[in-house]
C-alpha positions in Angstrom: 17.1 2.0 22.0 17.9 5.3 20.2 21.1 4.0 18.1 18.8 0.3 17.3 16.3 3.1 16.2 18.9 4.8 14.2 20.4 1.7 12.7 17.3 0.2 11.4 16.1 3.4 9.6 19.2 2.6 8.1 19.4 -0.4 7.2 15.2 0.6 5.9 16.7 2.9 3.4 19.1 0.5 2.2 16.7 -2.4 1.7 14.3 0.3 0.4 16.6 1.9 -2.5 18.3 -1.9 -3.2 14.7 -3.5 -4.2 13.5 0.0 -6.0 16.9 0.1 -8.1 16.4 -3.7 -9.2 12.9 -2.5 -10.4 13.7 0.5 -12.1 16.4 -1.1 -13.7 13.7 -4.5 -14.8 11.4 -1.9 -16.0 14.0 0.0 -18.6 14.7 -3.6 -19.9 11.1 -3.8 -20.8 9.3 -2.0 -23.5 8.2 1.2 -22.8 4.4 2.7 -23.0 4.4 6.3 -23.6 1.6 8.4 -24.4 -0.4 7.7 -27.2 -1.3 11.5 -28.5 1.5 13.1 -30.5 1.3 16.6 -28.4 1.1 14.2 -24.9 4.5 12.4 -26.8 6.4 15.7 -27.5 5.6 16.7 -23.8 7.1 13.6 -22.4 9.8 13.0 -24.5 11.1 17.0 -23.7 10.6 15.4 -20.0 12.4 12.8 -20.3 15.5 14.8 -22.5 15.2 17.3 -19.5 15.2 14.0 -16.5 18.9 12.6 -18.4 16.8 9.9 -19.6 17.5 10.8 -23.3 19.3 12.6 -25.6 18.5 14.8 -29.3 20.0 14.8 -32.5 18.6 16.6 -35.6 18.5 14.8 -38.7 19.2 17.5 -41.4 19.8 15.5 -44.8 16.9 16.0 -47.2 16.7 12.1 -48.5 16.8 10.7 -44.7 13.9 13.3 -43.7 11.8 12.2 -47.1 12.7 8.5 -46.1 11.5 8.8 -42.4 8.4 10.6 -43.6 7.2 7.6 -46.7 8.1 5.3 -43.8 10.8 3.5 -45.9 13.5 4.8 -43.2 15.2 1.7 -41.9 16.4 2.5 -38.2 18.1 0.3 -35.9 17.4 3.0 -32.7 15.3 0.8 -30.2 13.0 3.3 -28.0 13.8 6.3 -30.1 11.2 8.9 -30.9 10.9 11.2 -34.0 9.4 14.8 -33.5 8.9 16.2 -37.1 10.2 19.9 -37.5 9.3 20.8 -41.0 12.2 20.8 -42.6 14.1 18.1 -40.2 13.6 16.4 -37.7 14.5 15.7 -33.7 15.6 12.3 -32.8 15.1 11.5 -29.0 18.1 8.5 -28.0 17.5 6.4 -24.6 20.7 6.9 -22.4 22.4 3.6 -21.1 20.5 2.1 -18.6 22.8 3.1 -15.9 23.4 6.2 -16.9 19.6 6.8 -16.6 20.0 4.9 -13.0 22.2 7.8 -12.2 19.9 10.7 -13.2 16.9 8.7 -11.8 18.5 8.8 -8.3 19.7 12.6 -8.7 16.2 13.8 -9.3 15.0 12.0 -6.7 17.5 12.9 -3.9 17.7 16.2 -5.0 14.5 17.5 -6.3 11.9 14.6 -5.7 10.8 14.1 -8.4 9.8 10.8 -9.7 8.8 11.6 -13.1 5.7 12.0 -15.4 2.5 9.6 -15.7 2.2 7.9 -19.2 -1.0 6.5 -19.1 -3.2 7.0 -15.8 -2.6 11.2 -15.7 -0.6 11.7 -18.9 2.3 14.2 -18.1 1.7 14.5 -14.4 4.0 14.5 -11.7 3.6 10.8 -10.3 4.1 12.7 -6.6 1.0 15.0 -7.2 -0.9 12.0 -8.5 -0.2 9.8 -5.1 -0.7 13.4 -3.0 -4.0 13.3 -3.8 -4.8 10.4 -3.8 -3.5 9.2 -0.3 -5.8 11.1 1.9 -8.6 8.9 0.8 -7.0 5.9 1.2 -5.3 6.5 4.3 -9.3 7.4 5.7 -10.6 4.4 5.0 -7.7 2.4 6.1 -7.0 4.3 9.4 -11.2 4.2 10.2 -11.1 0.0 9.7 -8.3 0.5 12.3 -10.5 1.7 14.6 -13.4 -0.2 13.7 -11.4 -4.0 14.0 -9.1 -3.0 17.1 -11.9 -3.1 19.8 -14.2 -5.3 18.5 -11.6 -8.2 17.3 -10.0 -7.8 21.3 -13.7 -7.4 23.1 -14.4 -10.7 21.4 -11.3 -12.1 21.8 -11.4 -11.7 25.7 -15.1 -12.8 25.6 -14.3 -16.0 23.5 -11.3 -16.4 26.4 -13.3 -15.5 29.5 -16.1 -18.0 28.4 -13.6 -20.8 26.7 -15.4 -24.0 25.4 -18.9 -22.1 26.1 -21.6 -21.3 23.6 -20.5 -18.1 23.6 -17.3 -19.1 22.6 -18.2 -21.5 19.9 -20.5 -18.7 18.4 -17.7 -16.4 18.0 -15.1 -19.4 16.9 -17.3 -20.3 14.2 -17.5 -17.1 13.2 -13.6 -16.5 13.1 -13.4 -19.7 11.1 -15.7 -18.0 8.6 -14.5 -14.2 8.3 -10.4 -15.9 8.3 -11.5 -18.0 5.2 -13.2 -15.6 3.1 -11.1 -12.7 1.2 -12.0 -9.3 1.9 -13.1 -8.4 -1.4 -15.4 -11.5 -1.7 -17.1 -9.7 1.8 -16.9 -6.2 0.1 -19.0 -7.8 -3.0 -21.6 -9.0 -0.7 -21.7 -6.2 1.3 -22.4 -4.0 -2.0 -25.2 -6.6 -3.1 -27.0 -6.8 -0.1 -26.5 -3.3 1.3 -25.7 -1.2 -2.0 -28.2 -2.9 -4.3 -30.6 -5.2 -2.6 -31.8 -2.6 0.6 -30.1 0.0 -1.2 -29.4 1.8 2.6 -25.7 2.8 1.3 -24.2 3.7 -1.8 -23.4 1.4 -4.0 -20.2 3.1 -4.9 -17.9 5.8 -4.0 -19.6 9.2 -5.0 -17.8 11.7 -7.0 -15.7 14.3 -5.3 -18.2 17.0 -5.9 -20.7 15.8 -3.8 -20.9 16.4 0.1 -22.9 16.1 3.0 -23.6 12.9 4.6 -23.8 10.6 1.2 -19.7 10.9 1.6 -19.5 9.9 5.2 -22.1 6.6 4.5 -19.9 5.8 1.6 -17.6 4.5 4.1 -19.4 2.0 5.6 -19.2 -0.5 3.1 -15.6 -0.1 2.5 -14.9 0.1 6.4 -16.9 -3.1 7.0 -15.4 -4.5 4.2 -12.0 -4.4 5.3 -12.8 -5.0 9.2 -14.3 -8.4 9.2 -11.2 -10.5 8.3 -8.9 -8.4 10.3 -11.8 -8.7 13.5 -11.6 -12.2 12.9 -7.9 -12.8 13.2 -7.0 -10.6 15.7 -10.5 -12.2 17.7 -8.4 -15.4 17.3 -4.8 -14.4 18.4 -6.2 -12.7 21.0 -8.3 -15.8 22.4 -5.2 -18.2 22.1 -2.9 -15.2 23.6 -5.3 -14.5 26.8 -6.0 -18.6 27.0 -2.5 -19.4 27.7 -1.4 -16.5 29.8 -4.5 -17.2 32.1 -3.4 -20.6 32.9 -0.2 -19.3 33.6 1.3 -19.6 37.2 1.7 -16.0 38.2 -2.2 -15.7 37.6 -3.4 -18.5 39.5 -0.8 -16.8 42.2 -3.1 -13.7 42.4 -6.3 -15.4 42.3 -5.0 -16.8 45.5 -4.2 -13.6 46.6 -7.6 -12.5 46.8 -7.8 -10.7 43.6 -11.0 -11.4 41.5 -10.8 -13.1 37.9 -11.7 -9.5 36.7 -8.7 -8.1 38.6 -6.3 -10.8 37.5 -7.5 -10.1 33.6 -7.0 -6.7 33.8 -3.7 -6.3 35.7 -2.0 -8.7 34.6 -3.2 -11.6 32.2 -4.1 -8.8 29.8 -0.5 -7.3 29.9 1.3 -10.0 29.3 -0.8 -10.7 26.4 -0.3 -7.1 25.0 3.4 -8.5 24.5 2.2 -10.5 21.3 -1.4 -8.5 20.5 0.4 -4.8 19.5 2.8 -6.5 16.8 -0.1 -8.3 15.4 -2.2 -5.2 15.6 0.2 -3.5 13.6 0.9 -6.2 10.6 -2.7 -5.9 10.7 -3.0 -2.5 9.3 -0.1 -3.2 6.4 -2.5 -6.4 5.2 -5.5 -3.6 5.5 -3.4 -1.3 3.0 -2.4 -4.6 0.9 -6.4 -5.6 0.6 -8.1 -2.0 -0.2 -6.7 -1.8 -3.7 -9.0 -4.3 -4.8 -11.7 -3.0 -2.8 -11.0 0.7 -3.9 -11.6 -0.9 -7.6 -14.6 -2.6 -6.6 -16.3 0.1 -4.7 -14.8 3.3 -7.3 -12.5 4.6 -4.3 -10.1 7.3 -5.9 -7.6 6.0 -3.4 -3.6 4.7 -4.2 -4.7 1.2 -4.5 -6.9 2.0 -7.8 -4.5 4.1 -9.0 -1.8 1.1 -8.9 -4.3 -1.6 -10.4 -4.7 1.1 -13.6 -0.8 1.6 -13.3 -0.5 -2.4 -14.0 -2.7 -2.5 -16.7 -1.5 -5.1 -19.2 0.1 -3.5 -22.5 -1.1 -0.4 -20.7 1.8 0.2 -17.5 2.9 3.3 -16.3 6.5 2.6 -14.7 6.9 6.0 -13.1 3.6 5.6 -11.2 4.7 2.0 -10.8 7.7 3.0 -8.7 6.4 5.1 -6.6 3.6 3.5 -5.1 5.8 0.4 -5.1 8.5 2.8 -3.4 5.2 3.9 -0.6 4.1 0.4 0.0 7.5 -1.3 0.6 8.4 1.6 2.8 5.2 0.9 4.6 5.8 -2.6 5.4 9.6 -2.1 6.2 8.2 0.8 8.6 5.8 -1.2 10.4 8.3 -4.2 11.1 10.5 -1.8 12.8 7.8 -0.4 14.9 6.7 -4.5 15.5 10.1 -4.3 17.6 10.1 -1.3 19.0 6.4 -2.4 20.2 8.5 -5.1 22.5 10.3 -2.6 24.6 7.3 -0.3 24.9 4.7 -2.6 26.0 7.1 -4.4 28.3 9.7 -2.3 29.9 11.9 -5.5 30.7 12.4 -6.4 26.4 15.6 -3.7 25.3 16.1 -3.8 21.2 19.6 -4.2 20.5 20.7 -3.9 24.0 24.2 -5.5 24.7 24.9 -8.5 26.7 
């Protein structure tokens, strides 16, 4: 188990780095966005001189400087920037493309850093933007989690228990509702009814100077917003999980045994459908990460996802905070498929990952 462990981190980093070097590279091809104010400019392009991004050269010669300043200078430098310096001026050069890949990867290996915001936090270090902005997405997320785990497998075993029962077609109807509707159309309800219409919540996230219990009922709506479609589907896999396994042999073996239907649920319909139910649980919380950024923009979170929807702002995109929430969600996703295996052999001691015949 350890080296399967070992070799799919692995094999995580090289995926990882292969599908963030593709972008970084697509994203230099593209034109760039840099600050807008001349000071911001100066700042960034001394950052990106300092990064290996670019190079400087003065330009000295009196008629060139008079030409670039009457605007009649005729340039053929793509992406080059020109700092006036009084009496000359600073020409900032892109580097070749690969030999910006190269310094891209040193100062992230080495020093971890992945660069300045042009556009959301101008001149920021993209790491300090997503540091503070993680905690509050990572609450929201993790307390849906909690929220959707028990009630999608309490109704789940109920719609199981009491198969082809009213009880059963009440909560399959409502799976067949919740499934079909996108979160954010339920988060938009949720803010009319709740927010606006009995106005018992608020409407929107409150600002980070205000405390007490306005910031912990600011999370309902979010946390309801993101729960019902994920109750919903794990309601249904567990239903069709638990159906099947109860018809199964061995548990028709210990109701024969003497065991009640309670006992045979519990010890051991329930554990053979835990086989399936973890691994879906987990996927789960990756499509919960995936559906908050449009609810953080909806509801005025100051989470990652609304950072990463102002990042991809048309005309208006800020690579460097791009990649590195790109970089964060991929690893995500890539993270949780390894623990979907490693779910296998801990749920059921018989399954061993990469064991060898």
């Amino acid at each position: 188990m350890l080296r399967y462990t070992a070799i799919r981190t692995v094999w995580i980093f090289i995926v990882l780095t292969t599908f963030l070097s593709i972008l970084f590279i697509t994203i230099r091809l593209v034109p760039e966005y840099p600050p807008t104010e001349i000071k911001e400019q100066e700042i960034y392009y001394a950052r990106q001189e300092s990064d290996g991004y670019m190079t400087t050269e003065l330009i000295t010669d009196d008629a060139t400087v008079r030409a670039i300043r009457e605007g009649t200078y005729e340039d053929r430098c793509s992406g080059c920037f020109y700092k006036d310096e009084g009496d000359q001026y600073r020409v900032f050069i892109p580097v070749p493309i690969i030999t910006q890949y190269g310094s891209w990867l040193a100062n992230i290996f080495t020093a971890w850093d992945w660069g300045v915001s042009t556009r959301v936090s101008v001149n920021k270090d993209v790491f300090e933007i997503l540091q503070s902005r993680l905690p509050v997405t990572m609450r929201v997320n993790f307390l849906a989690l909690l929220v959707f785990m028990p009630v999608g497998f309490t109704l789940g075993i109920i719609a199981a228990l009491k198969k082809n029962k009213l009880t059963d077609n009440v909560i399959s109807l409502g799976v067949m509702i919740f499934i079909s509707i996108p979160n954010f159309v339920v988060m938009l309800f949720l803010v009319m009814i709740f927010g606006y219409g009995l106005d018992w919540l608020p409407s929107q996230y409150p600002p980070s100077d205000v405390v007490g219990s306005v910031r912990y009922a600011a999370l309902v709506l979010p946390v309801m917003g993101l729960s019902f479609g994920a109750i919903a589907g794990l309601t249904r896999f567990t239903r069709a999980e638990l159906t099947e396994v109860l018809t199964s042999d061995f548990v028709l073996l210990a109701r024969t045994k003497g065991l009640t239907k309670m006992q045979a649920v519990v010890r051991h319909a329930m554990r053979n459908s835990m086989v399936p139910l973890v691994p879906s649980i987990i996927f789960a919380f990756v499509a919960l990460l995936s559906g908050s950024v449009v609810i953080e923009r909806i509801y005025a979170i100051p989470g990652m996802g609304r950072v990463y929807l102002r990042a991809l702002t048309p005309n208006n995109f800020d690579y460097n905070l791009i990649l590195a929430l790109s970089a964060f969600y991929t690893f995500i996703s890539l993270f949780a498929v390894l623990l979907v295996d490693l779910s296998y052999g801990i749920v059921d001691p018989r399954i061993r990952m990469g064991a060898r015949k």
